[in-house]
C-alpha positions as CSV (number, residue, x, y, z in Angstrom):
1,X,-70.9,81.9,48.7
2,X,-71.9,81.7,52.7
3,X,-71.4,78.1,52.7
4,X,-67.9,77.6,50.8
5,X,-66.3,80.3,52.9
6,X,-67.9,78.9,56.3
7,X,-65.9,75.2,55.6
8,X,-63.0,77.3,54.5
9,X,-62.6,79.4,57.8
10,X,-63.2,75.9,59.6
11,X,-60.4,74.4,57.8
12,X,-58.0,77.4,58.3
13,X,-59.4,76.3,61.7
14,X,-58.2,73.4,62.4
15,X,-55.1,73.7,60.7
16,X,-53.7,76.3,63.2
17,X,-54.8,74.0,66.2
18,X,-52.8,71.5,64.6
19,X,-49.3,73.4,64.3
20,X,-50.0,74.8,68.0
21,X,-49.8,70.9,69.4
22,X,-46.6,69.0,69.7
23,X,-47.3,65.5,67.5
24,X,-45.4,62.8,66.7
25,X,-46.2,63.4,62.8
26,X,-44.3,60.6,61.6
27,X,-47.4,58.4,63.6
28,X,-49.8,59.4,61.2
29,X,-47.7,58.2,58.4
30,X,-47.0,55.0,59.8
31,X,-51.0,54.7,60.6
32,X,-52.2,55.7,57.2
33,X,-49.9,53.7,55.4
34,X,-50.8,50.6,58.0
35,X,-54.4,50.8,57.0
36,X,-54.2,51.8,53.2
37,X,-53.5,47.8,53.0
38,X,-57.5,47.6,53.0
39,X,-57.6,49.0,49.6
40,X,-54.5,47.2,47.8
41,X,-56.0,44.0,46.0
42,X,-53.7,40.7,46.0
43,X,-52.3,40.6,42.2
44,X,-50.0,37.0,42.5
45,X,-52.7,34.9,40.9
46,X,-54.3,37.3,38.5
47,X,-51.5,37.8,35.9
48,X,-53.8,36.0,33.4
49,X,-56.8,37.7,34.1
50,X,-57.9,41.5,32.4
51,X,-58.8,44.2,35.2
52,X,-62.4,43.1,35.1
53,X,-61.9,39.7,35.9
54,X,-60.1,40.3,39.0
55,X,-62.3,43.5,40.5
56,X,-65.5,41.3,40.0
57,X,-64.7,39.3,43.0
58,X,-64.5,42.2,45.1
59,X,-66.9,43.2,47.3
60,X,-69.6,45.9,46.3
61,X,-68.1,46.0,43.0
62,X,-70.1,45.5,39.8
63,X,-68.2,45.7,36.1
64,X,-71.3,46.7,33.2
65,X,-71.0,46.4,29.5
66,X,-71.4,50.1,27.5
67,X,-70.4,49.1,24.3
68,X,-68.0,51.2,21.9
69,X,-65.0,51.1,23.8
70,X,-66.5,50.2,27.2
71,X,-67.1,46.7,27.5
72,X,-66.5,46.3,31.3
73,X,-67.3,49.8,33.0
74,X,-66.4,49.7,36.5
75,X,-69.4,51.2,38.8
76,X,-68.5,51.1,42.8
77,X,-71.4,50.5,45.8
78,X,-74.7,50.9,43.7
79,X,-72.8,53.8,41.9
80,X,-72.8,55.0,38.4
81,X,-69.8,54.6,35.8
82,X,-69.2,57.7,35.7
83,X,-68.6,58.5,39.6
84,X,-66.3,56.4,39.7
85,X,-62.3,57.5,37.8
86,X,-59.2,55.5,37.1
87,X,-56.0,57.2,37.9
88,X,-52.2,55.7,36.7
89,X,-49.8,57.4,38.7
90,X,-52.3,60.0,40.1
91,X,-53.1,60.6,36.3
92,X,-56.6,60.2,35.1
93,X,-57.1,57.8,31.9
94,X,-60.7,58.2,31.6
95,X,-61.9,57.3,28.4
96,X,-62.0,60.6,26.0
97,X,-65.8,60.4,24.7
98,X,-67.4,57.9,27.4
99,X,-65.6,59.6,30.8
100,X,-65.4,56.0,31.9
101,X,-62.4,53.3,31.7
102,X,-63.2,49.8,29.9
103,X,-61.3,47.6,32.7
104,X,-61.1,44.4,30.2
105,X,-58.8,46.4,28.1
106,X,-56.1,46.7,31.1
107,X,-54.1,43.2,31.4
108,X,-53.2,42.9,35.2
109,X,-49.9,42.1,33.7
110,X,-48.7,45.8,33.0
111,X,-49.5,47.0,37.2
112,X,-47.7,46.0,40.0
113,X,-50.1,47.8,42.6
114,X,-54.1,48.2,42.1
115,X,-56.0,49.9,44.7
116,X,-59.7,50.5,45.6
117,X,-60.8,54.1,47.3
118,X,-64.1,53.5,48.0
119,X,-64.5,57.0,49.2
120,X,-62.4,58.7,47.0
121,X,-59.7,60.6,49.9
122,X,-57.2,60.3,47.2
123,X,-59.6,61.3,44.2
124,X,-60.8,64.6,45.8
125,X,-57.1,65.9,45.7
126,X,-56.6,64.9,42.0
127,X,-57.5,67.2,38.7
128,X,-60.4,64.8,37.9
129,X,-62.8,64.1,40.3
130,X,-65.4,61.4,41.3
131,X,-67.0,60.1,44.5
132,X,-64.5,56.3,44.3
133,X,-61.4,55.5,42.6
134,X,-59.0,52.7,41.5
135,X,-55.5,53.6,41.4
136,X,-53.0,51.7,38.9
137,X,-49.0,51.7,40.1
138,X,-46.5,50.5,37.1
139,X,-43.8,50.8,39.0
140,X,-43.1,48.3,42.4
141,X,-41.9,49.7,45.6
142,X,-38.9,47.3,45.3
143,X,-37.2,45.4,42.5
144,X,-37.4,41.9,43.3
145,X,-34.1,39.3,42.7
146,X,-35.6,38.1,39.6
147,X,-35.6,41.3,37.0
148,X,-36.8,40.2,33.8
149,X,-40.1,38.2,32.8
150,X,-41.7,36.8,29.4
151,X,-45.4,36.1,29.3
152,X,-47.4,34.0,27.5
153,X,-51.4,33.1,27.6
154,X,-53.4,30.8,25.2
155,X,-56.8,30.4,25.6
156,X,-59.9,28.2,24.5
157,X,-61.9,30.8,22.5
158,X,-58.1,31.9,20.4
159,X,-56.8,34.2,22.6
160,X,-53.1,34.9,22.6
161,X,-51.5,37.2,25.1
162,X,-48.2,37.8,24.9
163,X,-45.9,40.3,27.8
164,X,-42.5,41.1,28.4
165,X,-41.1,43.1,31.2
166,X,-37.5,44.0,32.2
167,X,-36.3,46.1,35.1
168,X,-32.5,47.6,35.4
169,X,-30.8,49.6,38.3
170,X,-27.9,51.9,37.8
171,X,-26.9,53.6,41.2
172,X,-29.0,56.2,41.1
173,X,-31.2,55.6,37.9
174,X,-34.1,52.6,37.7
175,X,-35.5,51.2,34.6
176,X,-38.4,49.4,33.9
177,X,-39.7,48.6,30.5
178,X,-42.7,46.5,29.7
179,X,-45.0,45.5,26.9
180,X,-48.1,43.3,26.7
181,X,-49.3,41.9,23.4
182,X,-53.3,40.6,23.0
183,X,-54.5,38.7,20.0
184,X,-58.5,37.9,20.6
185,X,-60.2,36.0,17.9
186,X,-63.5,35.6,19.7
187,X,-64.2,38.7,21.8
188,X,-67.4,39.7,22.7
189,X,-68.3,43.2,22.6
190,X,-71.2,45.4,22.2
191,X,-71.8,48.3,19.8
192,X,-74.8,50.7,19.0
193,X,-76.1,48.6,15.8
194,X,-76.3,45.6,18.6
195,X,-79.7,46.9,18.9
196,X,-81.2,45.9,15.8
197,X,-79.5,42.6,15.7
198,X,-80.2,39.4,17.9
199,X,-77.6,37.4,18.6
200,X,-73.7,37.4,20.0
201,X,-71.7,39.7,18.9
202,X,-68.4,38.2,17.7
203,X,-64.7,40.0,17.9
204,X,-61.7,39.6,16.7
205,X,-59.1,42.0,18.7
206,X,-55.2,43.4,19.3
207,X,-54.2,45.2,21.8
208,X,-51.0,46.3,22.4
209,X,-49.4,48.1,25.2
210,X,-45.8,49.9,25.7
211,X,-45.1,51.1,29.2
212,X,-41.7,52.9,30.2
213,X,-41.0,54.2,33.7
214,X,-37.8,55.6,34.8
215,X,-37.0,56.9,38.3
216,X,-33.9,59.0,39.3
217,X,-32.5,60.0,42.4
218,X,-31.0,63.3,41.7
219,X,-30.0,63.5,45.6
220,X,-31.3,61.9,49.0
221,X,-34.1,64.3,48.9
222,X,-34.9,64.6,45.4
223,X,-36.4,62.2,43.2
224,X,-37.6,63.0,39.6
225,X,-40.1,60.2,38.0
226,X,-41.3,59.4,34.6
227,X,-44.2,57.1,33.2
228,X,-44.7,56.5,29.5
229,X,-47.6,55.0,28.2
230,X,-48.8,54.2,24.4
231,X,-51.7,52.0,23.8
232,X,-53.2,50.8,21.0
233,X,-56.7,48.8,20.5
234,X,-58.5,47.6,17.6
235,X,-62.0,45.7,17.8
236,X,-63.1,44.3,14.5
237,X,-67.0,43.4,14.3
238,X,-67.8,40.2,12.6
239,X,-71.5,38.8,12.1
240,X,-73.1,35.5,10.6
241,X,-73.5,36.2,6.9
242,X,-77.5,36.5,7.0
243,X,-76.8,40.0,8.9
244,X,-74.5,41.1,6.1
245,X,-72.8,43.5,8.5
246,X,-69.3,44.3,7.2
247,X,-66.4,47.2,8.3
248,X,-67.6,47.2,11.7
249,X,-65.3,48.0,14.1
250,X,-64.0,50.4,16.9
251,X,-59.8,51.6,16.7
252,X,-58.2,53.7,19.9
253,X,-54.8,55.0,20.0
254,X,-53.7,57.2,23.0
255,X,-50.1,58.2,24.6
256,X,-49.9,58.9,28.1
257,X,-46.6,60.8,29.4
258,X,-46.8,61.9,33.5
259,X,-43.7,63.3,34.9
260,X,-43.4,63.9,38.7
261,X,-40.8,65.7,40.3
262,X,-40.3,64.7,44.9
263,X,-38.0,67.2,47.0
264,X,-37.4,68.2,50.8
265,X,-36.4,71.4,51.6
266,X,-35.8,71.3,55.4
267,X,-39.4,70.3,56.5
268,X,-41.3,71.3,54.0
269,X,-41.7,68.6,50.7
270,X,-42.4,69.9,47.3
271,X,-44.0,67.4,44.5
272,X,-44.9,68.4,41.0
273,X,-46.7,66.7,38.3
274,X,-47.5,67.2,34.9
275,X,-49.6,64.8,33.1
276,X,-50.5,64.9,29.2
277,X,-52.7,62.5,27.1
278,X,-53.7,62.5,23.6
279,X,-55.8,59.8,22.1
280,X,-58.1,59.2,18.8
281,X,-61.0,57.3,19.3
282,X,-62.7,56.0,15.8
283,X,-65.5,54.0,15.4
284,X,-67.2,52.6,12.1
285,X,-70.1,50.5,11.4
286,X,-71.6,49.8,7.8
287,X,-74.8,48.5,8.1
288,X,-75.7,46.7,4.2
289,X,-79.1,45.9,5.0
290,X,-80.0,49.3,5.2
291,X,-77.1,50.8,2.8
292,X,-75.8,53.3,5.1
293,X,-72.1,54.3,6.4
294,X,-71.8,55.6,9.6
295,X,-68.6,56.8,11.3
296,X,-67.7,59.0,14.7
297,X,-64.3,60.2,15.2
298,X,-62.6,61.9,18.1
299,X,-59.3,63.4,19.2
300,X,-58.7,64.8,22.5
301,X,-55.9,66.3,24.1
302,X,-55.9,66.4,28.0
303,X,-53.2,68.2,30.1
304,X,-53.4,67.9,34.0
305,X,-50.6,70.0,36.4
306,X,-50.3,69.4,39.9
307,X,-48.5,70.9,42.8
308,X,-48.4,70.0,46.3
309,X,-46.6,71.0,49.2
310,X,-46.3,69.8,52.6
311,X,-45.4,71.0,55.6
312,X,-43.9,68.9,58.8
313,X,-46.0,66.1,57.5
314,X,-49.3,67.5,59.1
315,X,-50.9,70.3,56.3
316,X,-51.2,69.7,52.8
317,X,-51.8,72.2,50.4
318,X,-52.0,71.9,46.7
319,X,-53.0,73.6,43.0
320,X,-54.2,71.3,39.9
321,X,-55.4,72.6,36.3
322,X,-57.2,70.7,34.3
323,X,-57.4,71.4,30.4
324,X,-59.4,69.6,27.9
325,X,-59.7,69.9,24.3
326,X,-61.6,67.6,21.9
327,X,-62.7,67.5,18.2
328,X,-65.4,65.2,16.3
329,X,-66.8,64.5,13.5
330,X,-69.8,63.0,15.3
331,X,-70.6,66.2,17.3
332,X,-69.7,70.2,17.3
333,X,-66.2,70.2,18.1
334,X,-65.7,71.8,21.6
335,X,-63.2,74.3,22.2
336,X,-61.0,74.1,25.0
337,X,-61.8,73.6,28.5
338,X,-60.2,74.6,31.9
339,X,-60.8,73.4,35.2
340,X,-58.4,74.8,37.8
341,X,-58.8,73.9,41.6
342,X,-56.9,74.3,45.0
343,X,-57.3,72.1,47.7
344,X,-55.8,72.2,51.4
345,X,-55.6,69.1,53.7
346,X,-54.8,68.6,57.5
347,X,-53.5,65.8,59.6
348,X,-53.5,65.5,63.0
349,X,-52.0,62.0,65.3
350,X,-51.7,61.3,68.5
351,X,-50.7,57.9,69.4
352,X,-52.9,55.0,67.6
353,X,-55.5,57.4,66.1
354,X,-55.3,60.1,62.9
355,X,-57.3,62.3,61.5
356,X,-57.3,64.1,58.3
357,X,-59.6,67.3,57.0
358,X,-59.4,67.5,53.1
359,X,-60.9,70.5,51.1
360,X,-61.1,71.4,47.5
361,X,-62.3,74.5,45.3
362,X,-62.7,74.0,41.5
363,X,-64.1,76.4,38.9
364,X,-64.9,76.2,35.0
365,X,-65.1,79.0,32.4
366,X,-69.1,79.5,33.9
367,X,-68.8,78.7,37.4
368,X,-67.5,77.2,40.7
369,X,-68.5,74.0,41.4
370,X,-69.9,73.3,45.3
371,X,-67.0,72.8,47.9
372,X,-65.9,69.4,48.5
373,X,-65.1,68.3,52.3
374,X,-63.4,65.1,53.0
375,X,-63.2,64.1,56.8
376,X,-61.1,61.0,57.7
377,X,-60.3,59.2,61.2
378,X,-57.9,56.3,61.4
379,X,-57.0,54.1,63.9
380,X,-54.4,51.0,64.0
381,X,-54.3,48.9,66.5
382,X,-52.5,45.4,66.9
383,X,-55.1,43.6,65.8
384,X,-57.8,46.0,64.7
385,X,-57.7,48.4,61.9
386,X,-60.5,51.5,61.3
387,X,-60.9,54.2,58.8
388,X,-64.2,56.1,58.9
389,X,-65.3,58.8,56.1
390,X,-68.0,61.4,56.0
391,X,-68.1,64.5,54.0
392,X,-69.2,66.2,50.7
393,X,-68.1,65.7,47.0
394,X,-68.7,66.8,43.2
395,X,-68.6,65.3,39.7
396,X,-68.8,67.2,36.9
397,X,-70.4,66.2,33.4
398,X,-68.2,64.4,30.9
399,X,-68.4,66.1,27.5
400,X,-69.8,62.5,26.0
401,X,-72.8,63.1,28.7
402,X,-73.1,66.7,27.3
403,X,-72.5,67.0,24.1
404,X,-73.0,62.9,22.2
405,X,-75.1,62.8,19.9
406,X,-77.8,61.7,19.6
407,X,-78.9,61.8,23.6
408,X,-76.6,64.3,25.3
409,X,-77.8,67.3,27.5
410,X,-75.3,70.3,27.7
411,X,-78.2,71.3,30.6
412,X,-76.7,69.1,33.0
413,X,-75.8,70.1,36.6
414,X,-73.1,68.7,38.6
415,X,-73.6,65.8,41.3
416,X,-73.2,66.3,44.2
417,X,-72.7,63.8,47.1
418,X,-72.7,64.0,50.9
419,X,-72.4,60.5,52.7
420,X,-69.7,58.9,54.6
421,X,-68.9,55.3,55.3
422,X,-66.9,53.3,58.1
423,X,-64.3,50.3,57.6
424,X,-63.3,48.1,59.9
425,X,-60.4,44.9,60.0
426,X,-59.9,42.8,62.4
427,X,-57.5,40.0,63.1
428,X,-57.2,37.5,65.5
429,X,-54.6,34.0,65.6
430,X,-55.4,30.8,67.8
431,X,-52.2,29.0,67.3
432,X,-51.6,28.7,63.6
433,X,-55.3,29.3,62.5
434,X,-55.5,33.4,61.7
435,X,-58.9,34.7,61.5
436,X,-59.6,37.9,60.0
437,X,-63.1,39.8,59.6
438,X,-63.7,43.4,57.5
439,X,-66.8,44.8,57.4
440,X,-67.6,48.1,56.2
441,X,-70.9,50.3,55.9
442,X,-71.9,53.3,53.8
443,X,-74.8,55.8,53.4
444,X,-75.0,58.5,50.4
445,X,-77.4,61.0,48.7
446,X,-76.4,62.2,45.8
447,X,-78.1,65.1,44.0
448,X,-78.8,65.4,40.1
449,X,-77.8,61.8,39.6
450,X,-76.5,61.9,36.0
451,X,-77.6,58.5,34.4
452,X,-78.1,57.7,31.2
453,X,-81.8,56.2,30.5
454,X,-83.7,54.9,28.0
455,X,-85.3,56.9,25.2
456,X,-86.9,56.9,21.9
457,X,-86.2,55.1,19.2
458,X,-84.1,52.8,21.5
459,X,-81.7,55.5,21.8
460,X,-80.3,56.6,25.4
461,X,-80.4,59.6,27.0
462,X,-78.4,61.6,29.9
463,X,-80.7,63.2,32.4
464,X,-80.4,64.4,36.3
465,X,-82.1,62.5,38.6
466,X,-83.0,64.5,41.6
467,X,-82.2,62.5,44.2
468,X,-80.6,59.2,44.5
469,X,-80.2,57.4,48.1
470,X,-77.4,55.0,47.9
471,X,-76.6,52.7,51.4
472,X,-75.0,49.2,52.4
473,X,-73.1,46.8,53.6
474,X,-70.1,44.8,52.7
475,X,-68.7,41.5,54.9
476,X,-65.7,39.5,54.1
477,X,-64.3,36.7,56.5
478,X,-60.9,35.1,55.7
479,X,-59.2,32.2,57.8
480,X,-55.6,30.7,57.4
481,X,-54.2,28.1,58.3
482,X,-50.6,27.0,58.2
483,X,-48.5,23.5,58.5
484,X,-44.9,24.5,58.8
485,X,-44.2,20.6,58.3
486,X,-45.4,20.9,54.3
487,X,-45.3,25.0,54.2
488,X,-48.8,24.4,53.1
489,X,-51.2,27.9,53.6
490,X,-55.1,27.1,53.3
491,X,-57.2,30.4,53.3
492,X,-60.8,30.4,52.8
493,X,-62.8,33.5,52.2
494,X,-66.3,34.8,51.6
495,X,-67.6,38.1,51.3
496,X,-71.0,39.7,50.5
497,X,-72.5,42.9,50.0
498,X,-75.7,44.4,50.2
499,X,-76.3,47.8,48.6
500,X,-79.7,49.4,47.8
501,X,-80.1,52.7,45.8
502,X,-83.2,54.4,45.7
503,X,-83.8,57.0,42.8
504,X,-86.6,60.0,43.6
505,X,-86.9,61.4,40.3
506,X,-88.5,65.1,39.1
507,X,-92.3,65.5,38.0
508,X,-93.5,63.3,34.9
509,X,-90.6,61.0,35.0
510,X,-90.7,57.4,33.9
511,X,-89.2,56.4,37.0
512,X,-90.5,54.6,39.3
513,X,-90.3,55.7,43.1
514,X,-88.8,53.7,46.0
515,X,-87.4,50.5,44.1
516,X,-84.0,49.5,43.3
517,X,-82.3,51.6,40.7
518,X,-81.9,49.4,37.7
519,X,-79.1,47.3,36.7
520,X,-78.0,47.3,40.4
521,X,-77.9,44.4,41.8
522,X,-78.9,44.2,45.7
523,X,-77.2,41.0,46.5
524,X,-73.6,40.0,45.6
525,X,-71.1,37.8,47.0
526,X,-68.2,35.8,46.5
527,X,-65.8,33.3,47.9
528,X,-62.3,31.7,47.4
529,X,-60.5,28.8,48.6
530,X,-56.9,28.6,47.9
531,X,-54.1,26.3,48.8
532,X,-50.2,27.8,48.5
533,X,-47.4,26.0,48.8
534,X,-43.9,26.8,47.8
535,X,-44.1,25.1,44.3
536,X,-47.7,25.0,44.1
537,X,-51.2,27.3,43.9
538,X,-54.5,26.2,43.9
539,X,-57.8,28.7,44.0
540,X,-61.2,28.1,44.2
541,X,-63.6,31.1,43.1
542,X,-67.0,31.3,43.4
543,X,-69.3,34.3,42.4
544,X,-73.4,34.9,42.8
545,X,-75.1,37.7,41.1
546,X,-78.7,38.4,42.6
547,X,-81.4,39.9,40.4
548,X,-81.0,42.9,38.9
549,X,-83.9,44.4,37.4
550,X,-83.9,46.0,34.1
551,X,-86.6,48.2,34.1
552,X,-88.0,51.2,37.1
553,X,-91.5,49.0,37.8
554,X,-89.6,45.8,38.2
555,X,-91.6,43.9,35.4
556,X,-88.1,42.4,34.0
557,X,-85.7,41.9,35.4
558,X,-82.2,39.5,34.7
559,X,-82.0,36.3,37.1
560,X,-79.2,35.5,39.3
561,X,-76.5,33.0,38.4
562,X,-73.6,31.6,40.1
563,X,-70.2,31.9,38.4
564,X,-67.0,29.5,39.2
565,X,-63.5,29.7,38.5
566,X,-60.3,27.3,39.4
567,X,-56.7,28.1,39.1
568,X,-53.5,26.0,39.3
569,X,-50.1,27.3,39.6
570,X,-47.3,25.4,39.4
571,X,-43.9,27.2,40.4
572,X,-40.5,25.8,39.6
573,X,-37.2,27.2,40.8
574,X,-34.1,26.4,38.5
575,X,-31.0,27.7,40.4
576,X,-30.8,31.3,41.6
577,X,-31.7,33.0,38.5
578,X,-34.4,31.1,36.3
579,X,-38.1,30.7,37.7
580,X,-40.7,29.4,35.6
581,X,-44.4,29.7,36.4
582,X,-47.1,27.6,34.7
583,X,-50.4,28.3,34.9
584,X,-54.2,26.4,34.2
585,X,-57.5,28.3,34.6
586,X,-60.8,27.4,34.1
587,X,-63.3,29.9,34.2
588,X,-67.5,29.7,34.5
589,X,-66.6,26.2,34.9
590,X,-70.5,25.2,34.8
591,X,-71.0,27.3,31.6
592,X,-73.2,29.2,33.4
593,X,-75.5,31.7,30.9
594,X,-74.5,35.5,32.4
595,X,-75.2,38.7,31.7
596,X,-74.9,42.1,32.9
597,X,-76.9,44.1,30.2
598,X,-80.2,42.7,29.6
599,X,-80.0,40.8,25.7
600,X,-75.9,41.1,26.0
601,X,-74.9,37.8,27.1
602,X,-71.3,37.3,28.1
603,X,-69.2,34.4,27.7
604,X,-69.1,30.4,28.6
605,X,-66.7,28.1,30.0
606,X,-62.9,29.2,28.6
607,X,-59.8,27.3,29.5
608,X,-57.0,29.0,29.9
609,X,-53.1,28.4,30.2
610,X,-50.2,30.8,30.7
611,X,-46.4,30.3,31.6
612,X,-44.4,33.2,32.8
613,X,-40.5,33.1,32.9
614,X,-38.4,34.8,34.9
615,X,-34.6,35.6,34.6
């Protein structure tokens, strides 16, 4: 308790030297908002890709296939799954039994804003935790001219996709509706009774999303928001007719509904959120060859409040409960869990330069979790941009790593992290040719490493590792160059990343010590070349995998490979009020064999066309 209450006292600290200065505090605004453009990804030319298609070519990003439900996990740096959470509109939509989001099942189509926290500043203030985050925005900054849009995607391997979205403005009040339609014929996914089959695992799929957001300005200082949300995914397992494997097959239906409330009263601001999921997960597989039915069900119901207020701009202070109940047939059903936290944050500018102190409390029904402390320095300059990061964070269990059966561990201890990293931009034009250069470096030891290992019988289990040392580097280079004569933009950019993480595992473990954790590559890179004009895209991606080793000794281990992808755009303007967008992809252009999870191969060369319409 010495520890928790020595951070506290410094924060109290620092807060009161911070209201007894004069600042400028709308500087700090201005400067975080400046550099928060490091984490927004570019989405114009990724309308016909899924989530995991587009975050792959990011640096220090790697997307693993779980199976049921979880084909394209999104791990951060050398990081586990689970570390790392997916928020829509600050609202966690981890997946109910995994803890972890399948990125392939969220069309780029349905966000208008994706971002990367690599450090998670904006996850240690939410109700879910996790040491890096992606944050999904529905709902654009501004409307554009062109309101309405119809989607359509075909692909080589009978895909369909079909999207429609439609945005309305009535003084005050904003609409947007959309909803995204996917018809897969051959999928490839991964279940459990993979293991005692050889082969690729065919799919036939639907997915279909409804999204509703609705914004209204109750007065200049009050806004009240609303995000709806209903999903609804069905994977049906095929195999060749030796295997005899029939009614195999995963169905997820969930409703998301966040509602958040904005006001200023003089110079304090007030927000409010309240968040509620519910979603049924069910999963069948009917094995003939050893007549036997076996089916897992879950329902979950998740709740998450928030409440933040803010004061001249400079200290943030907030309360968020968490409450979680779920049900299944495939373990003991859980009752229902609470998870309240309050966290306090303090900002401090003075003229290029901010710096902000976040910290956060949480408890369960047993105990308090270890104090997190966040400390962040920014800096914007005209042609330099710096945020640096160093501090200590949490993650709790997810109730599939405690109580799945079989390999769960209701033992399990929190993780907890304490790193920091630093991230740098710079920019600089000669003439028309821009050059710009990030780099970025991290450090982190995380304690009781939750990771899920192999076991007996070919059946995982979830176990704390003692210590895991995670470090790297990331590069990525970009240079433009513009002919006003043709209004033709050339950029070319390559980045790379380097991470290495080291487990040290307890006594009579089967881990080896002081080699690269498994399934983490050390070496990734990738690289793009793309051509815009006013009526026409081209892109050139490239993408190389190093070795990552399947098991702790290094014996196996999966090759590297080389991945490429080409785009075309064509853009046509008819008058004011009609734009039509068609749109040719190729990717793994080679047919390049690939594969994430050893035995788990993932698909060839697809070709792929799309035409968007806007009105």
């Amino acid at each position: 308790m010495k520890i928790p209450l020595g951070y506290a006292i410094v924060l109290v600290y620092l807060g009161l030297k911070g209201f007894a200065q004069q600042t400028h505090t709308l500087a700090v605004v201005e400067i975080h908002a400046h550099v928060k453009v490091l984490d927004t990804l570019d989405l114009t030319t990724s309308n016909a890709n899924n989530l995991t298609q587009m975050l792959m070519l990011q640096p220090g990003l790697l997307l693993r296939n779980y199976g049921p439900g979880a084909s394209a996990a999104i791990a951060v740096r050398g990081g586990s799954t689970g570390q790392t959470q997916v928020y829509w509109h600050d609202f966690s939509v981890q997946h109910p039994m995994l803890g972890i989001t399948d990125a392939s099942a969220l069309p780029v189509f349905l966000f208008d804003r994706v971002e990367i926290q690599r450090n998670a500043a904006q996850s240690i203030q939410a109700a879910r935790p996790g040491f890096s985050s992606v944050h999904l925005d529905a709902q654009p900054l501004n409307f554009s001219e062109l309101k309405n849009a119809v989607y359509f995607t075909g692909s080589s391997l009978k895909n369909i996709d079909l999207g429609f979205k439609s945005r309305y403005q009535f003084s005050k009040l904003k609409l947007t509706s959309k909803a995204y339609y996917k018809n897969c014929q051959n999928a490839y996914f991964w279940l459990p009774v993979s293991q005692l089959l050889t082969g690729l695992n065919h799919a036939a799929e639907d997915q279909l999303h409804v999204m509703q957001d609705v914004i209204y300005n109750i007065a200049p200082t009050q806004t009240v928001e609303l995000h709806a949300w209903a999903q609804n995914l069905l994977r049906q397992i095929s195999f060749t007719p030796e295997q005899a494997v029939n009614k195999t097959g995963i169905q997820q239906q969930s409703l998301k509904v966040v509602g958040n409330w904005k006001g200023l009263f003089n110079k304090l601001q007030c927000s409010a959120m309240l968040g509620y999921s519910t979603e049924t997960f069910k999963y069948t597989d009917s094995m003939s060859m050893y007549n036997s039915l076996h089916q897992s069900q879950c329902f979950q119901h998740h709740i998450q409040s928030q409440l933040q207020l803010t004061a001249l701009q400079l200290v943030k202070a907030g309360f968020a409960g968490n409450f979680n109940q779920a049900q299944s047939t495939s373990y003991s059903q859980i009752g229902i869990q609470y998870q309240p936290l309050v966290w306090v944050s303090h900002t401090f500018s003075k003229n290029s330069v901010g710096i902000e102190t976040i910290g956060r409390l949480e408890w369960t029904q047993t105990k308090a979790a270890p104090m997190s402390i966040l400390e962040q320095l920014f800096y914007s300059g005209n042609s330099i941009m710096c945020k640096a990061s160093f501090g200590r964070q949490f993650r709790w269990p997810s109730l599939n790593e405690r109580y799945w059966q079989p390999g769960g561990n209701i033992n399990l201890e929190p993780e907890v992290s304490v790193g920091g990293d630093i991230y740098c931009k710079a920019v600089h034009s000669i003439n028309k040719l821009k050059l710009e250069l990030t780099q970025s470096a991290f450090i982190k030891n995380i304690q009781n490493w939750i990771t899920w290992l192999p076991g007996a019988a070919a059946q995982a289990q979830v176990v704390n590792i003692e210590a895991v040392h995670n470090r790297g580097l990331e590069t990525e280079i970009t240079v433009r160059r513009n002919w006003n004569t043709i209004e033709l933009i050339v950029a070319a950019q390559w980045n790379c990343a380097y991470t290495f993480t080291l487990a040290n595992p307890k006594p009579f473990s089967i881990e080896a010590t002081g080699l690269q954790w498994i399934y983490t590559p050390m070496y990734t890179g990738s690289g793009k070349l793309q051509c815009n004009s006013p009526f026409l895209t081209f892109q050139w991606q490239v993408m190389y995998t190093g070795y990552s080793y399947t098991s702790s000794d290094h014996h196996s281990w999966i090759s590297p490979f080389w991945l490429h992808h080409l785009t075309l755009i064509r853009k046509q303007r008819m008058g004011k009020n009609y734009q039509i967008n068609y749109s040719l992809q190729c990717d793994n252009l080679f047919d390049t064999p690939n594969q994430w999870i050893a035995g788990k191969p993932l698909p060839g060369r697809q070709f792929i066309f799309s035409t968007q319409f806007n009105f």
